[in-house]
N, CA, C and O atoms as CSV, one atom per row, in Angstrom:
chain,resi,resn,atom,element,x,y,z
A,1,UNK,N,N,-44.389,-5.822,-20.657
A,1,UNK,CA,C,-43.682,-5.021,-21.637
A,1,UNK,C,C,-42.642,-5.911,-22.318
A,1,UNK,O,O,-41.768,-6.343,-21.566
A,2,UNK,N,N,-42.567,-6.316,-23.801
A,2,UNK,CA,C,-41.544,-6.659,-24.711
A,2,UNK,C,C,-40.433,-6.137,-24.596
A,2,UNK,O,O,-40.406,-4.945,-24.288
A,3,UNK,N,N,-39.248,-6.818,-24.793
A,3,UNK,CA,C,-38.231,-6.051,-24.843
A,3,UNK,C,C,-37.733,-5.750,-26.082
A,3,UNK,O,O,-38.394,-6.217,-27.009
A,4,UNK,N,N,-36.744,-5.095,-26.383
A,4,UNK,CA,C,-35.901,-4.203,-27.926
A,4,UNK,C,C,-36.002,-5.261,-28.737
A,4,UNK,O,O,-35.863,-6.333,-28.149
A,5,UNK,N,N,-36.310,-5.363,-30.560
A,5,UNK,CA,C,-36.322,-6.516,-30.827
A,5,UNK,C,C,-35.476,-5.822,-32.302
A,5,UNK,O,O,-35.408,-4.599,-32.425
A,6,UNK,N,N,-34.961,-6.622,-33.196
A,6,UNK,CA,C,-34.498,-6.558,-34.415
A,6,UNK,C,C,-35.022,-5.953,-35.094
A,6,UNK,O,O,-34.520,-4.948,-35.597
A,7,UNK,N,N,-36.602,-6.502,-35.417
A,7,UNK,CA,C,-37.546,-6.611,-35.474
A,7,UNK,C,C,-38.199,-5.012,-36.009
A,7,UNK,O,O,-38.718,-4.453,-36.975
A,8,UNK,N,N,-37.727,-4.780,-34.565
A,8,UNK,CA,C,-38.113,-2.838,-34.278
A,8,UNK,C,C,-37.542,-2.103,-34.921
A,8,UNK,O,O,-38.036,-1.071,-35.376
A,9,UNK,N,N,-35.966,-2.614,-35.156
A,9,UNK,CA,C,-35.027,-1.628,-35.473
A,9,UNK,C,C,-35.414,-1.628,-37.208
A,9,UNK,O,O,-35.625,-0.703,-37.993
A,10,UNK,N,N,-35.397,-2.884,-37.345
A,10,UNK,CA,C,-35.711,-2.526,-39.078
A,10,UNK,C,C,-36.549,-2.180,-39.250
A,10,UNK,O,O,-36.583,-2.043,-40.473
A,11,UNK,N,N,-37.945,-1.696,-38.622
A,11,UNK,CA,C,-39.006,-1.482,-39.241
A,11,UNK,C,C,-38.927,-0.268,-39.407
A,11,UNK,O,O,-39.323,0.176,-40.485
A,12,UNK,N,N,-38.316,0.782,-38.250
A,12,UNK,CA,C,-38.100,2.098,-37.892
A,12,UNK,C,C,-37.039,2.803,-38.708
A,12,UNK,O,O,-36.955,4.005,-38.959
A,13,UNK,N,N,-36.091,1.609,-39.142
A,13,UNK,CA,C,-34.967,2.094,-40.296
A,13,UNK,C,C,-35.297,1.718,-41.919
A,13,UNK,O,O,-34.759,1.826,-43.021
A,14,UNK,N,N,-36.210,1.341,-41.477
A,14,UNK,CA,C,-37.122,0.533,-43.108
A,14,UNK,C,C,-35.944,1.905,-44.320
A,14,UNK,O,O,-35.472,3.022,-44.107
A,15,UNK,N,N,-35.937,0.963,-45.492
A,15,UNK,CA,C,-35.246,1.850,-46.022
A,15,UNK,C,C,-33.454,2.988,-46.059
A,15,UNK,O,O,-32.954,3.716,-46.916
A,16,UNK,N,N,-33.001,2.533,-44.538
A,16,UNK,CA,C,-32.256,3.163,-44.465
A,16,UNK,C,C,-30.719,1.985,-43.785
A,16,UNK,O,O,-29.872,1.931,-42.893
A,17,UNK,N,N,-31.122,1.397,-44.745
A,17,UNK,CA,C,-30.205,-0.123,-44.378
A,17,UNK,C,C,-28.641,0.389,-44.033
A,17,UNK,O,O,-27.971,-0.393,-43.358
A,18,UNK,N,N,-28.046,1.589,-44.430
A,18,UNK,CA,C,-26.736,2.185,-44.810
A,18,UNK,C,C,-26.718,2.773,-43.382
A,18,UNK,O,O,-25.553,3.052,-43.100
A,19,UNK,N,N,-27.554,3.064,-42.389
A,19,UNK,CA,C,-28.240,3.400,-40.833
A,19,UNK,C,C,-27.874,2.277,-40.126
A,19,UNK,O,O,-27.145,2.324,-39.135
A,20,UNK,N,N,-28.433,1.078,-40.675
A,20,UNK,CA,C,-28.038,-0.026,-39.981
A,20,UNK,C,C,-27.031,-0.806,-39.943
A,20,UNK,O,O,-27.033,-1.599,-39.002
A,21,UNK,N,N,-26.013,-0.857,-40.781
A,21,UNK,CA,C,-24.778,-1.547,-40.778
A,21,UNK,C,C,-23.993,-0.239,-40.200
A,21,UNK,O,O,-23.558,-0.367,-39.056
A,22,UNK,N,N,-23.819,0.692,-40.692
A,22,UNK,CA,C,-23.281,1.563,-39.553
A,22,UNK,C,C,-23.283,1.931,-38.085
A,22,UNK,O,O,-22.436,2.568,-37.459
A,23,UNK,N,N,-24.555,1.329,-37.623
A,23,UNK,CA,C,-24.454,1.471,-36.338
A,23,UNK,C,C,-24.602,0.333,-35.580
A,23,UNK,O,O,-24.833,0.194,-34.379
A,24,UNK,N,N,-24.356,-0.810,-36.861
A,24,UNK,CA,C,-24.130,-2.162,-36.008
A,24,UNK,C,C,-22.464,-2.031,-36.412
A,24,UNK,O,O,-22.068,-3.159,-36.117
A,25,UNK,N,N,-21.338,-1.318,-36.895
A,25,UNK,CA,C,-20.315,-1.076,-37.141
A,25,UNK,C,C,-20.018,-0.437,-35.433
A,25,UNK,O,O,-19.384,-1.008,-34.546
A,26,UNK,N,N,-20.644,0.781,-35.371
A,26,UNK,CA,C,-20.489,1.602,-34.368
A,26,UNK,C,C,-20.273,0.758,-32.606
A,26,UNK,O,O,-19.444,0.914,-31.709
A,27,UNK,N,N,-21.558,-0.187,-32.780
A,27,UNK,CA,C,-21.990,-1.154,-31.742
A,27,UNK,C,C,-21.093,-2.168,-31.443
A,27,UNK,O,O,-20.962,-2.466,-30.256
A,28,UNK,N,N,-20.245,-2.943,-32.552
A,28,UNK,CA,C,-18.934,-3.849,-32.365
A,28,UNK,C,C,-17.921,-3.050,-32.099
A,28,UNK,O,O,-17.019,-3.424,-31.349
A,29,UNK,N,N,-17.923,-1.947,-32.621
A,29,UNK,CA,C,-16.182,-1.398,-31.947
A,29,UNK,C,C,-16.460,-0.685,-31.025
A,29,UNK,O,O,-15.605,0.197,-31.100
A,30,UNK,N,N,-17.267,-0.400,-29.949
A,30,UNK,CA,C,-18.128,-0.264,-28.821
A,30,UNK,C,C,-17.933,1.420,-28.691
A,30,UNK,O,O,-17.294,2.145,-27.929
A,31,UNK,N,N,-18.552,1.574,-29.490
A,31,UNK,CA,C,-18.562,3.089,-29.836
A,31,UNK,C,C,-19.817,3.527,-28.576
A,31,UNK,O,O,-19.921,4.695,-28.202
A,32,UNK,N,N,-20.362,2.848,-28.236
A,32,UNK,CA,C,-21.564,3.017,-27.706
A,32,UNK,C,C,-21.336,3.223,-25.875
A,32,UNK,O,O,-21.388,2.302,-25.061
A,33,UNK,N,N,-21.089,4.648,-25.571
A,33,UNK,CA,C,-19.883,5.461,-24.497
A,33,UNK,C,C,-21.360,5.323,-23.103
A,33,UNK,O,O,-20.993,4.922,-21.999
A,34,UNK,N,N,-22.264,5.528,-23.212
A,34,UNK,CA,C,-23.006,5.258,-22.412
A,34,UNK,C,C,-24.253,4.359,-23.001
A,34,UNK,O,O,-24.366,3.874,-24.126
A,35,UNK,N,N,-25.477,4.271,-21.478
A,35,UNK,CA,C,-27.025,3.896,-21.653
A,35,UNK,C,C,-28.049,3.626,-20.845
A,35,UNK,O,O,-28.203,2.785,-19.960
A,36,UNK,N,N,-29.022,4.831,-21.475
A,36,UNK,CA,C,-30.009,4.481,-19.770
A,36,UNK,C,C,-31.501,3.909,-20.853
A,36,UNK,O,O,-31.653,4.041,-22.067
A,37,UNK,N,N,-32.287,3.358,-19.964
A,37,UNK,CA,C,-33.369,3.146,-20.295
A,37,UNK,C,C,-34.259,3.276,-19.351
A,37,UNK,O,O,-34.067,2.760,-18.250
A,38,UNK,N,N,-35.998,4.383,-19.789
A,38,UNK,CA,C,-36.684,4.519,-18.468
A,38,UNK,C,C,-37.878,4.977,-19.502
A,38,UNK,O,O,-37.815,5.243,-20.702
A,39,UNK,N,N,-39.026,4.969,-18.559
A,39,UNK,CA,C,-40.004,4.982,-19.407
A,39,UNK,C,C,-40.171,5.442,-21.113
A,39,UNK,O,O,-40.398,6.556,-21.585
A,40,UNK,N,N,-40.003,4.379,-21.670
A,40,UNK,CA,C,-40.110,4.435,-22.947
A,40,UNK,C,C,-39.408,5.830,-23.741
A,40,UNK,O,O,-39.888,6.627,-24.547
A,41,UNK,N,N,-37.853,5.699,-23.017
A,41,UNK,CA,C,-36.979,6.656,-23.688
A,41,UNK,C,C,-35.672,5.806,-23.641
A,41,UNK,O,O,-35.344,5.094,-22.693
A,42,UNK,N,N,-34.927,5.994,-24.875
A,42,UNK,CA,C,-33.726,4.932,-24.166
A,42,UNK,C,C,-32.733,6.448,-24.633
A,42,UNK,O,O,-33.129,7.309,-25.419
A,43,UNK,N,N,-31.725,6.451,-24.087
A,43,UNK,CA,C,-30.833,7.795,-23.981
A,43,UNK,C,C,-29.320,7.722,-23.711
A,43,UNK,O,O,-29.128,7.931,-22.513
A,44,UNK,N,N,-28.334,7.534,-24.286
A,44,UNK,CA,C,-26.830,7.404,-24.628
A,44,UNK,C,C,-26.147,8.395,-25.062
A,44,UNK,O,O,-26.458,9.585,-25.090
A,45,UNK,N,N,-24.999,7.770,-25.476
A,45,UNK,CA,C,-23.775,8.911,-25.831
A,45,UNK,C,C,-22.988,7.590,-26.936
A,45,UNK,O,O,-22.808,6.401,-26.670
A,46,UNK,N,N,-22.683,8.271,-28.067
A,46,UNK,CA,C,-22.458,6.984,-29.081
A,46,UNK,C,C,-21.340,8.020,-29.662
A,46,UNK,O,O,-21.649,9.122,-30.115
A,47,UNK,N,N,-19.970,7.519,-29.592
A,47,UNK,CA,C,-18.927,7.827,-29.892
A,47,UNK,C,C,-18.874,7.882,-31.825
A,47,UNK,O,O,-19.186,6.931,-32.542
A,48,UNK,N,N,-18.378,9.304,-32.336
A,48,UNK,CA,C,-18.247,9.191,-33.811
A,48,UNK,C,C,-17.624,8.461,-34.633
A,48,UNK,O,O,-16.442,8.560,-34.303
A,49,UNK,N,N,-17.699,7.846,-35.429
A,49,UNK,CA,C,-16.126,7.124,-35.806
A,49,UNK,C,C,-15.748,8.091,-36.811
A,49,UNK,O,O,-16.461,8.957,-37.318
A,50,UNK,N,N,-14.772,7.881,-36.987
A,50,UNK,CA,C,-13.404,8.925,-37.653
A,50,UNK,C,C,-12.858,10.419,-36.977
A,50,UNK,O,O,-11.882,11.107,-37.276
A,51,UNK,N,N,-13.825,10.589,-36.035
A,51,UNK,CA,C,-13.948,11.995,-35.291
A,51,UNK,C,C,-13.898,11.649,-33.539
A,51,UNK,O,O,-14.489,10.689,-33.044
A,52,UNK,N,N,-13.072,12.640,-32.751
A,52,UNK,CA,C,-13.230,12.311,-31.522
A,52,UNK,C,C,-14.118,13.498,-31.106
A,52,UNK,O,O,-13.766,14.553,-30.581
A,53,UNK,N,N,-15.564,13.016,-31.522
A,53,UNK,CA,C,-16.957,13.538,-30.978
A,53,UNK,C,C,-17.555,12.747,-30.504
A,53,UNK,O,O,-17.438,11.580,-30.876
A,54,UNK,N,N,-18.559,13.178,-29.336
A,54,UNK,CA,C,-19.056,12.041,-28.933
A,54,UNK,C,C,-20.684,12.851,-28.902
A,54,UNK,O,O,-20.915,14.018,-28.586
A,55,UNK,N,N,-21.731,11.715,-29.375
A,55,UNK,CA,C,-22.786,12.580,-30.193
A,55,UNK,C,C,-23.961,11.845,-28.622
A,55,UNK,O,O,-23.882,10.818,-27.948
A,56,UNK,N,N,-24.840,12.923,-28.625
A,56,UNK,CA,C,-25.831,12.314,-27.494
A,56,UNK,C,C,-26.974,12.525,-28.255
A,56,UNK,O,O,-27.423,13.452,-28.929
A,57,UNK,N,N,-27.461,10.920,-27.826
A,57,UNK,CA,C,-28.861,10.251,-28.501
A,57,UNK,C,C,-29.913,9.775,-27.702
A,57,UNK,O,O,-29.815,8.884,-26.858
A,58,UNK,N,N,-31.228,10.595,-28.095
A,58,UNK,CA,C,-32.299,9.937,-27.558
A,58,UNK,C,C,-33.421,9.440,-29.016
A,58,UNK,O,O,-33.574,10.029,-30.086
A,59,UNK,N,N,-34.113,8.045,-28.474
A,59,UNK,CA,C,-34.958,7.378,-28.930
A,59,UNK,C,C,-36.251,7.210,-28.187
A,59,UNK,O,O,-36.239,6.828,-27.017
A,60,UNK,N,N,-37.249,7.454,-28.756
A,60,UNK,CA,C,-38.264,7.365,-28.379
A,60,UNK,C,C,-39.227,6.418,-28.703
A,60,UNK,O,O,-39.875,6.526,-29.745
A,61,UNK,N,N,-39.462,5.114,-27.594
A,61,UNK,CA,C,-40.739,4.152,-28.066
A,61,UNK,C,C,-42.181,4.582,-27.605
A,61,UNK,O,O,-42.523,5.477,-26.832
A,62,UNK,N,N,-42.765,3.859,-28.168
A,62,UNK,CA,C,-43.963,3.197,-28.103
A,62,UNK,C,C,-44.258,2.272,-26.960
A,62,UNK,O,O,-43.329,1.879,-26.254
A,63,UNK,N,N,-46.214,1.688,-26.604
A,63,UNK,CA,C,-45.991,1.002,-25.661
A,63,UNK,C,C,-45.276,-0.725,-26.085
A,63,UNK,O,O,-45.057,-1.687,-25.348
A,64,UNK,N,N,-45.128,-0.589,-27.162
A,64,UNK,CA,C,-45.036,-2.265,-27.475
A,64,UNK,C,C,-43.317,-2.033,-27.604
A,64,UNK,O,O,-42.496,-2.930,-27.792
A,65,UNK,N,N,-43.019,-0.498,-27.438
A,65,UNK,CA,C,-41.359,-0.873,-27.653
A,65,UNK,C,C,-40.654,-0.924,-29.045
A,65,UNK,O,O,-39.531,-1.379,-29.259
A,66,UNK,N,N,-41.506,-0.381,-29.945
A,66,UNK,CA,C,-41.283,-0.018,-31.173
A,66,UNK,C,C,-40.726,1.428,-31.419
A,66,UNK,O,O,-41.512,2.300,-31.050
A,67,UNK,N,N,-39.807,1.783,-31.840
A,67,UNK,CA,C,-39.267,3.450,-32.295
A,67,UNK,C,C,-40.323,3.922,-32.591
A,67,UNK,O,O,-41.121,3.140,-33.107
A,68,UNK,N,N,-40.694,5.146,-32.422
A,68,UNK,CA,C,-41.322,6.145,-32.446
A,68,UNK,C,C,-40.514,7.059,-33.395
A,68,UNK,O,O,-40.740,7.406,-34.555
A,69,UNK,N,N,-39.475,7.352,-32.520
A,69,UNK,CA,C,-38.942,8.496,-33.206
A,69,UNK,C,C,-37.192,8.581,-32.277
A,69,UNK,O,O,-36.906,7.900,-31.292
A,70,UNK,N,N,-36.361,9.504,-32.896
A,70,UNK,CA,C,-34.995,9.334,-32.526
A,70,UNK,C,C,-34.459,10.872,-32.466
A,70,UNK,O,O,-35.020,11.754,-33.117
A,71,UNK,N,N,-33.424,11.104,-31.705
A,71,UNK,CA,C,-32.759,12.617,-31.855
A,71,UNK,C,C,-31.708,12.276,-31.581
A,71,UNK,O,O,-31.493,11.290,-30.875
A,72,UNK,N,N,-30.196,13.523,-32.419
A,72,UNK,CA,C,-28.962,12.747,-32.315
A,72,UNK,C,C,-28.864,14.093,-32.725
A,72,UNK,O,O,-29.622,14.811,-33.377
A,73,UNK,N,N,-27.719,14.284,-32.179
A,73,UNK,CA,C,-26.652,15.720,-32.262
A,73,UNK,C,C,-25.861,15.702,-33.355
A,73,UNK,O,O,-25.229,16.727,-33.609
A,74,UNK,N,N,-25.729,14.487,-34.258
A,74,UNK,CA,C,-25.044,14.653,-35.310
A,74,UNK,C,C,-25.640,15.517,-36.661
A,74,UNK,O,O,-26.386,16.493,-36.576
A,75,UNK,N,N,-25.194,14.997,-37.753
A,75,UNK,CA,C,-25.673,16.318,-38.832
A,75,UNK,C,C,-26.988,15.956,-39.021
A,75,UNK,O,O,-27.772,16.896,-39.148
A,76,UNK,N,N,-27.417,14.889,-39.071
A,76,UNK,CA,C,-28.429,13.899,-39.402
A,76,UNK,C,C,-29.870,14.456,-38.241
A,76,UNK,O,O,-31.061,14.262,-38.485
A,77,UNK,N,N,-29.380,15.071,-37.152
A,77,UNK,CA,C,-30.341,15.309,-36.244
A,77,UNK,C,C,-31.352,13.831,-36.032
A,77,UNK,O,O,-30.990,12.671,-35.835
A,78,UNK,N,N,-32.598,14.360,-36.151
A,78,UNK,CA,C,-33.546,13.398,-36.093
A,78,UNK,C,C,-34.236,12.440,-36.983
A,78,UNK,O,O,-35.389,12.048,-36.804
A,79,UNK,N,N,-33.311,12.019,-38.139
A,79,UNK,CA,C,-32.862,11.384,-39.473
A,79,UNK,C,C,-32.501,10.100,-39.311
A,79,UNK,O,O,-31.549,9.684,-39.972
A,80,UNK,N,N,-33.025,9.434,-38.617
A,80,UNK,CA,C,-32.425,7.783,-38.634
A,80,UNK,C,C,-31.123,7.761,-38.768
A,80,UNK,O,O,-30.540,7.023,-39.562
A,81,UNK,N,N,-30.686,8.406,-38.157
A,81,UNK,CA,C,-29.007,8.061,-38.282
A,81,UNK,C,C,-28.153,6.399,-37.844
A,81,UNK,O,O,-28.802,5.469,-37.366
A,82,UNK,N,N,-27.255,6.346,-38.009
A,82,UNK,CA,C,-26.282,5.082,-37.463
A,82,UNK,C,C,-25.963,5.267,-36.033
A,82,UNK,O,O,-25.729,4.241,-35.395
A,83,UNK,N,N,-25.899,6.756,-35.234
A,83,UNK,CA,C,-25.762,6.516,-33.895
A,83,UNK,C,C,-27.377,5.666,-32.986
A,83,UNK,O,O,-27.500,4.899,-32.031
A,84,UNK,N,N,-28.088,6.167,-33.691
A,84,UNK,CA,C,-29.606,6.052,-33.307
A,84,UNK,C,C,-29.600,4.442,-33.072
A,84,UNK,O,O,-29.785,3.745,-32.074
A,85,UNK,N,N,-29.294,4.152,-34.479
A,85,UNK,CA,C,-29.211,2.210,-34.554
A,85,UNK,C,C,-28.166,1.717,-33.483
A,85,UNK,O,O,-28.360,0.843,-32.639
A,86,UNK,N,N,-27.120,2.388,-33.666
A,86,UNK,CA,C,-26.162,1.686,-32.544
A,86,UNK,C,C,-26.407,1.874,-30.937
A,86,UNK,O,O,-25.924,1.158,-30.059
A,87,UNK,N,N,-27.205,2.920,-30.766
A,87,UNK,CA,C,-27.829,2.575,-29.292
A,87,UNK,C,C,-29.076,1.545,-29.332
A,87,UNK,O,O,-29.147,0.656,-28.484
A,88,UNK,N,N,-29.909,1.666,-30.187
A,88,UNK,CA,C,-30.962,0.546,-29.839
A,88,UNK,C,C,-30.321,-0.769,-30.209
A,88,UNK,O,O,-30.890,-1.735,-29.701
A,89,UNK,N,N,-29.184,-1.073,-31.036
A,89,UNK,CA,C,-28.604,-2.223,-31.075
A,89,UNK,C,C,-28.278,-2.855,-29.651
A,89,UNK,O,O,-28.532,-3.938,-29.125
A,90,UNK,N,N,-27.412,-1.375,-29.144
A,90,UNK,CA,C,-27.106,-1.805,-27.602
A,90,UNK,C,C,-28.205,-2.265,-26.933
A,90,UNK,O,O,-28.291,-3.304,-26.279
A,91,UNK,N,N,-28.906,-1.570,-27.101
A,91,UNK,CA,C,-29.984,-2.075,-25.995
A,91,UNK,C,C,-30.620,-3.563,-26.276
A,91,UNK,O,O,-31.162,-4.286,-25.440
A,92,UNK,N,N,-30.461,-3.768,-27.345
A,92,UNK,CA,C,-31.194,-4.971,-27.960
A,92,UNK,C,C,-29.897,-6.296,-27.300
A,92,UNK,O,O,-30.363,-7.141,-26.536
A,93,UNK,N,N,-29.032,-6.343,-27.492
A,93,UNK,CA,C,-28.036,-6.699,-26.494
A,93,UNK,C,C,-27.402,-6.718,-24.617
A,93,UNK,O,O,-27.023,-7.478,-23.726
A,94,UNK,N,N,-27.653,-5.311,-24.929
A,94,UNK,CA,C,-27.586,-5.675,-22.996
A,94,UNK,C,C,-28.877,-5.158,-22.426
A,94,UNK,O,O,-29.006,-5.796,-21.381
A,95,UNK,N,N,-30.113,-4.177,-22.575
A,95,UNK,CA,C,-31.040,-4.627,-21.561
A,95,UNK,C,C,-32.039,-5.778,-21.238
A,95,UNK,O,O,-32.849,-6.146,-22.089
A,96,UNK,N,N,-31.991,-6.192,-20.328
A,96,UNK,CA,C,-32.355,-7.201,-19.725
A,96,UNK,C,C,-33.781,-6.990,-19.211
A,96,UNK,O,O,-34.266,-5.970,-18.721
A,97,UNK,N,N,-34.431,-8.365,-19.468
A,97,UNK,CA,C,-35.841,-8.091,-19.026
A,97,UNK,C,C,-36.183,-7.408,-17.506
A,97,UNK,O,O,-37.103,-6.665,-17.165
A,98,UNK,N,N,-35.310,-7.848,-16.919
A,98,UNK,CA,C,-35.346,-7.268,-15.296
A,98,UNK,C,C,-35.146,-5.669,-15.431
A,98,UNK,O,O,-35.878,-4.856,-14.867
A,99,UNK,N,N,-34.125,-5.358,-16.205
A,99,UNK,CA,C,-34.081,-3.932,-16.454
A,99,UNK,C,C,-35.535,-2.947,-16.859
A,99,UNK,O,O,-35.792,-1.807,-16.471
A,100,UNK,N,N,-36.350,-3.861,-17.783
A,100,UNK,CA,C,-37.582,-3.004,-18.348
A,100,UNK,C,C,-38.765,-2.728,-17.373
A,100,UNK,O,O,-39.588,-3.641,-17.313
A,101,UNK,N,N,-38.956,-1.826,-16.735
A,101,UNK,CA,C,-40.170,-1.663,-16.202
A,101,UNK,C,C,-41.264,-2.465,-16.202
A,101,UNK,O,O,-41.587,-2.310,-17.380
A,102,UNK,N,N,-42.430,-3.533,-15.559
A,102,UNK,CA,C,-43.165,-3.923,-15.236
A,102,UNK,C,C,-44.307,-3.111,-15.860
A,102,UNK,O,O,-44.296,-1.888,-15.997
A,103,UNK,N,N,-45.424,-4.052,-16.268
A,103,UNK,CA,C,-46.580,-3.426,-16.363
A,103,UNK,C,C,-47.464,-4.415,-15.731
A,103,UNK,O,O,-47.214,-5.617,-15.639
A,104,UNK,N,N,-48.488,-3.833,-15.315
A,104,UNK,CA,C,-49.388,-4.668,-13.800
A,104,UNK,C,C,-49.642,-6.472,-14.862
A,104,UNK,O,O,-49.048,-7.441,-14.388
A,105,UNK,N,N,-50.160,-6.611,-15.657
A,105,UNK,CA,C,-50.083,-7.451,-16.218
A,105,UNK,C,C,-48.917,-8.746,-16.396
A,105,UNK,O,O,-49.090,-9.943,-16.625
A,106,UNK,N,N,-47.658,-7.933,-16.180
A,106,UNK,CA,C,-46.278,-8.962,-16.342
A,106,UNK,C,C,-46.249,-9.714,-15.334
A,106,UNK,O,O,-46.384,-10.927,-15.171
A,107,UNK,N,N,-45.944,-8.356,-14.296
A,107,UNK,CA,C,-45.230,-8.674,-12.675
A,107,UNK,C,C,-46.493,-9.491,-11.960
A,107,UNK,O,O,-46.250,-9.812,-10.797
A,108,UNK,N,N,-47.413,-9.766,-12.314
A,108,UNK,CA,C,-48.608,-9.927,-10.674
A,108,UNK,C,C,-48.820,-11.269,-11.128
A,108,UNK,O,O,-49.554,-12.026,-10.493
């Protein structure tokens, strides 16, 4: 299994570049309050900026680890939002290959 790539994030935000500097905004001032990752769901809590809300986000991959699809409690719901980007940013930053689940192919 690949891990989170840039790559992913723009393809999945294709178009919504104003998604992506915002939640690479969100991701430096570490807005990004939790993060789990487990079978091809990654799932956080990504702090609002200007607002003390804190919005809970799930993303959904693929087997290659590509977005699928995203959900976020903000107004944006399931809209490519900037919290969406700033958790897979995170992840693209701190999970670690050891972190990603094995597929019989990697590990043996």
């Amino acid at each position: 299994m690949a891990v989170l790539t840039i790559a992913s994030l723009l393809s999945f935000f294709k178009n919504e570049n104003k998604s992506v500097s915002r939640g690479e905004n969100h991701f430096k001032s570490n807005h990004v309050e939790s993060f789990s990752a487990s079978q091809g769901v990654l799932k956080g809590q990504v702090h609002a900026s200007m607002k003390k809300k804190v919005y809970n986000v799930t993303i959904y991959l693929d087997q290659n680890n590509a977005i699928k699809s995203s959900e976020c409690e903000c107004p944006r719901r399931a809209y490519k939002c900037s919290h969406a980007a700033a958790l897979f940013i995170y992840g693209i930053y701190n999970l670690s290959r050891t972190d990603v689940e094995c597929s019989k192919t990697e590990c043996t």
